[in-house]
C-alpha positions as CSV (number, residue, x, y, z in Angstrom):
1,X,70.1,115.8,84.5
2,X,66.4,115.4,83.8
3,X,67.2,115.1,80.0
4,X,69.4,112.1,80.7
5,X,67.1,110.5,84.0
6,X,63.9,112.0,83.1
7,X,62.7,109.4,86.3
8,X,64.7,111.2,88.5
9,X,63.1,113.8,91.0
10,X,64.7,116.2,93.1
11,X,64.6,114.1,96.3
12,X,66.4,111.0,94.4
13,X,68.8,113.3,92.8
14,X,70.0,115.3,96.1
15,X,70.4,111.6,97.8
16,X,72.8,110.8,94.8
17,X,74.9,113.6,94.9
18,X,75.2,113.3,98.7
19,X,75.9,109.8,98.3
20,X,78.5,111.3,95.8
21,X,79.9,113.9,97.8
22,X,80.6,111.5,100.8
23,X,82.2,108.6,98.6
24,X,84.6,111.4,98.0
25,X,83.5,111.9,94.7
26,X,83.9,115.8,93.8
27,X,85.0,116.2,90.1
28,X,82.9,115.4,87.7
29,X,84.9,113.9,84.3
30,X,82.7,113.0,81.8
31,X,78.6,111.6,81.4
32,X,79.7,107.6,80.7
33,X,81.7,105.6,82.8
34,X,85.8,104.4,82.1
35,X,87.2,101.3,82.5
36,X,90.7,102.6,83.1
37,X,92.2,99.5,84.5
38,X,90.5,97.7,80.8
39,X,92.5,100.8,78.9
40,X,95.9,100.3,80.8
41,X,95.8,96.6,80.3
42,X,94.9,97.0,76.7
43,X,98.3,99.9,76.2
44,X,100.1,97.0,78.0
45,X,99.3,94.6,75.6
46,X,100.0,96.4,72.8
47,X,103.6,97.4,73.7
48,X,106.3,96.2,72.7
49,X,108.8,94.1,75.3
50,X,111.0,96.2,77.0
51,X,114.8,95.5,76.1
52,X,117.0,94.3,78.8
53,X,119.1,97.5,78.7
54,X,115.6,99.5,79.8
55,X,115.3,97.7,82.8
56,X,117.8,99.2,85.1
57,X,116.3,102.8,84.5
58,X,113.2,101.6,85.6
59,X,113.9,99.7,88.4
60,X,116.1,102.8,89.7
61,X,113.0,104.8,90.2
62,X,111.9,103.4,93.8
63,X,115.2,104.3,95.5
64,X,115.0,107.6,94.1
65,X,111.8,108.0,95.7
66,X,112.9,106.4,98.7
67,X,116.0,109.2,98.9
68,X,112.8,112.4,98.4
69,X,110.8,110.8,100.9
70,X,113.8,110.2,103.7
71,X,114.8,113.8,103.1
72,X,111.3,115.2,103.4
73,X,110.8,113.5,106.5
74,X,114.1,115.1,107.7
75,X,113.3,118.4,106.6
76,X,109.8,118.2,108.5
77,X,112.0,117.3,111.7
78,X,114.4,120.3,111.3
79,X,111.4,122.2,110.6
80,X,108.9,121.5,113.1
81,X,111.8,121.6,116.7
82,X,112.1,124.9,115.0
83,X,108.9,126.2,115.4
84,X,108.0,127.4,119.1
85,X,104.4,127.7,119.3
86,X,101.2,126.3,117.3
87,X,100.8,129.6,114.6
88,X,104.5,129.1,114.1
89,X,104.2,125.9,113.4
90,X,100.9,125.9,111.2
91,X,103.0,128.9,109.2
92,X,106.1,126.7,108.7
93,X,103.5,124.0,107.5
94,X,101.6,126.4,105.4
95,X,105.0,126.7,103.5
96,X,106.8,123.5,103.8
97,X,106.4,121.5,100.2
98,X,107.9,118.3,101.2
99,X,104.3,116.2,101.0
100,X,102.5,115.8,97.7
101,X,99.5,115.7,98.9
102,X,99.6,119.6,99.2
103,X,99.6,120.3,95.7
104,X,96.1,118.5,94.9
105,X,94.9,119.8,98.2
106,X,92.4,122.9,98.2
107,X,94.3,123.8,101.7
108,X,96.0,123.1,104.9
109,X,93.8,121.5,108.1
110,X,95.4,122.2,110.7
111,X,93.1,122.4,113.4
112,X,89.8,122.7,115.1
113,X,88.8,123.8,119.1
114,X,90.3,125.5,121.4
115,X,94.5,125.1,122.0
116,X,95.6,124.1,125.3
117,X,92.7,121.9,126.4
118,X,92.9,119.0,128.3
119,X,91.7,116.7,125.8
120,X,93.5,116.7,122.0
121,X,91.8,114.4,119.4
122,X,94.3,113.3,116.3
123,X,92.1,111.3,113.3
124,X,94.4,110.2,110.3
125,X,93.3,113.2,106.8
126,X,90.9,115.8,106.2
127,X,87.8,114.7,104.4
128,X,86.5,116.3,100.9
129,X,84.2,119.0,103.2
130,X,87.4,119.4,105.2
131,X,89.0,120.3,102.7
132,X,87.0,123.1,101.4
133,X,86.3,124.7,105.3
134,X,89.9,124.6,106.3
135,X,88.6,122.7,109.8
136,X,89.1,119.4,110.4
137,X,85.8,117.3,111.1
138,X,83.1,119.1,110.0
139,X,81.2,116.5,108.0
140,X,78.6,113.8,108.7
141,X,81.7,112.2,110.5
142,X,82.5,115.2,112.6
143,X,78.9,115.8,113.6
144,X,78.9,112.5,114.9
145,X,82.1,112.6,117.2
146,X,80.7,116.2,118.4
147,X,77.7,114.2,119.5
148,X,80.0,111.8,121.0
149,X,82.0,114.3,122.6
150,X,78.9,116.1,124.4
151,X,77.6,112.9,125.7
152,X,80.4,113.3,128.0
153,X,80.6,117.1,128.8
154,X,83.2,118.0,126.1
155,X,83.0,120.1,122.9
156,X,85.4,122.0,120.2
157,X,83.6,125.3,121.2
158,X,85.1,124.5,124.6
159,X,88.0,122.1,126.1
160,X,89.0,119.9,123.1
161,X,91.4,120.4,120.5
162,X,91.7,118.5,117.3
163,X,93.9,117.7,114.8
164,X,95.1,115.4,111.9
165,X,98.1,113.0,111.3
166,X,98.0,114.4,107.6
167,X,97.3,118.2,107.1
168,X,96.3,117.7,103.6
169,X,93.4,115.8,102.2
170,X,94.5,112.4,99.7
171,X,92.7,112.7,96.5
172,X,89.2,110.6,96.5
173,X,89.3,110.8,100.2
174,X,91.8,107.7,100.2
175,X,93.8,106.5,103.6
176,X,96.9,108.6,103.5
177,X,100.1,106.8,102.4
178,X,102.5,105.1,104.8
179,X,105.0,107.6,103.3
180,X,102.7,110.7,103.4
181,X,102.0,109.7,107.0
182,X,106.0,109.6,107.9
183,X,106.4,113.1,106.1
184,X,103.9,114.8,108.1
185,X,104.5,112.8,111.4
186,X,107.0,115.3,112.7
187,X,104.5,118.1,112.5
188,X,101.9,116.3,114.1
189,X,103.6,115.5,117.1
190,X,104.9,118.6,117.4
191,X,101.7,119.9,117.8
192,X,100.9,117.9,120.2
193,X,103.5,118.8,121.9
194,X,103.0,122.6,121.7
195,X,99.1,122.1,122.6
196,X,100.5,120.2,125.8
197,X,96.8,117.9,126.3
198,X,96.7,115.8,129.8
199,X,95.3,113.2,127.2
200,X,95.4,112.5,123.9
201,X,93.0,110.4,121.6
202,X,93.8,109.2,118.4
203,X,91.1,108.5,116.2
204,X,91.0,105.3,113.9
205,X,93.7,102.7,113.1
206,X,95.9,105.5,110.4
207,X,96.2,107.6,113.4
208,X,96.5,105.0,116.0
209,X,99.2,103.1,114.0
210,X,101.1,106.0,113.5
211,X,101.6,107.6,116.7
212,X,101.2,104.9,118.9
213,X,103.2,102.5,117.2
214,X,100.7,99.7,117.7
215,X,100.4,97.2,114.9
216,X,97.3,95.1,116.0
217,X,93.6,96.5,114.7
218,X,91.6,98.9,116.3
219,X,89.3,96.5,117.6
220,X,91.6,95.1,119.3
221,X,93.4,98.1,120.6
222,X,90.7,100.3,121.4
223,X,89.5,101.0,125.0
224,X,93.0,101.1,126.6
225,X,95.2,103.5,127.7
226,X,98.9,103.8,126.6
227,X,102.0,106.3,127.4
228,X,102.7,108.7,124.9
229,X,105.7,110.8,125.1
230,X,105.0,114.1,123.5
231,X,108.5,115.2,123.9
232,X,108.8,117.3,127.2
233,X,106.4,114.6,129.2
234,X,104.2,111.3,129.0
235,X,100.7,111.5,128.5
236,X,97.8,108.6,128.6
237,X,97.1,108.1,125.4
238,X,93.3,106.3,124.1
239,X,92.7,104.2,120.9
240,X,89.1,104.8,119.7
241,X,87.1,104.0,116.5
242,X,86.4,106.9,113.4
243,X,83.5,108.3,113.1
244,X,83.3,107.5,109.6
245,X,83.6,103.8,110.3
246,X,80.7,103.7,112.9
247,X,78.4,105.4,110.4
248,X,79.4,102.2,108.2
249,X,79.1,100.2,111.0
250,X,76.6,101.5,113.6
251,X,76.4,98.5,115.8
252,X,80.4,99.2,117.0
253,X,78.9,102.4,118.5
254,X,78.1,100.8,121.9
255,X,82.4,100.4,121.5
256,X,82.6,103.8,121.0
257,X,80.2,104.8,124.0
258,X,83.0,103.0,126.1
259,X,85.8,104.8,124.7
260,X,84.3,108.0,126.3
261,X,83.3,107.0,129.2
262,X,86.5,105.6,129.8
263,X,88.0,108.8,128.7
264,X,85.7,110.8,131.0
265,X,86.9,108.6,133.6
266,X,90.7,109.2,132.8
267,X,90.2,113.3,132.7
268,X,88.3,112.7,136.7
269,X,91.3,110.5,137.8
270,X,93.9,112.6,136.1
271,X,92.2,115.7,137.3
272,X,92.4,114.6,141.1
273,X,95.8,113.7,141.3
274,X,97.3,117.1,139.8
């Protein structure tokens, strides 16, 4: 590196590769940048016209997809009511190969703190340092919602346990897939169901979307309280921004500060009237 930037010190070149490392970044490919969107338009334009009789082949490729994803999905439900407790289940997920993410994962996330705690946290994907410790939130994001989560009294050491919609990190650290979410959405609330949390917190829009059904943003969603039905009851169920987003944008953390108190408030309430 000091052969090609003989400017750059130490100090400069750790700040780049951490500024690499949380872009997602973690492969390098070659010393001098691509335009692969230049290349593909250029192979375009050199092709010749596809004939009429090509087309149908082509266009027959999304409802073959379609089909794989509607059966992995169904193979996740059979898979998952099967399973009766969490190291069942995180076996039969270890093994299912109905999500594509898994084969460019390093390995499965399936969960951090302790099971059976009042309080189960649900964000959308593991991360790139995720990914390598097998724990979900452990990075500059998760160091941030442990703050968060001591603030009020709680911790993964203690009485929360976390989780992610998607098991399996998405190349580049990308928002999972509408699709990928679907095929891993039976696991997911099974597991809630098996850790059996008086409430649950899902963590940024992905996660908030998908197992709240709600359409609207987070902003707009976030705060409140809504019944979720984790199968064998209905539990309160709280919106709150990522971590990762209010490191982007620190001035949404007062936002954030609410959430918690409002969840502290929630565990007091809930707490009194069991």
């Amino acid at each position: 590196m000091s052969d090609t930037h003989p400017d750059l010190d130490p100090l400069t070149a750790a700040a780049l590769l951490r500024f690499y490392a949380d872009a997602g970044v973690d492969l390098p490919l070659d010393e001098e940048p691509h335009d692969r969107l230049g290349e593909a338009r250029a192979v375009l334009e050199r092709a010749p016209p596809a004939r009429e009789a090509e087309a149908p082949r082509l266009e027959a490729v999304a409802p073959a997809a379609a089909v794989h994803a509607d059966s992995a999905v169904q193979d996740a439900k059979r898979i998952a009511a099967g399973c009766g407790d969490l190291a069942a289940l995180k076996a039969a997920m270890a093994a299912f190969e109905g999500c594509m993410l898994k084969r460019t994962a390093t390995q499965l996330v399936f969960s951090a703190g302790v099971a059976g705690s009042r309080v189960m946290l649900v964000g959308e994907a593991p991360g790139a340092e995720e990914d390598r410790m097998g724990e979900p939130f452990v990075g500059r994001s998760g160091q941030l919602l442990d703050r968060m989560l001591a603030a009020i009294g709680l911790s993964r050491t203690e009485n929360v346990y976390i989780a992610n919609v998607v098991p399996w990190r998405p190349p580049g650290n990308r928002t999972p897939t509408l699709t990928e979410m679907a095929v891993c959405e039976p696991f997911i609330r099974r597991q809630i169901e098996l850790a059996n949390p008086d409430v649950l917190v899902t963590i940024g829009a992905p996660a908030m979307q998908t197992l709240l059904g709600l359409k609207d943003g987070i902003l707009r969603v976030r705060g409140k309280f809504y019944d979720f039905n984790t199968g064998s009851r209905t539990i309160p169920a709280l919106a709150t921004l990522h971590p990762s987003y209010l490191l982007r944008r620190p001035e949404h953390k007062a936002f954030a500060w609410r959430d918690m108190k409002a969840l502290r408030a929630k565990l007091a309430a809930t707490s009194i009237s069991q």
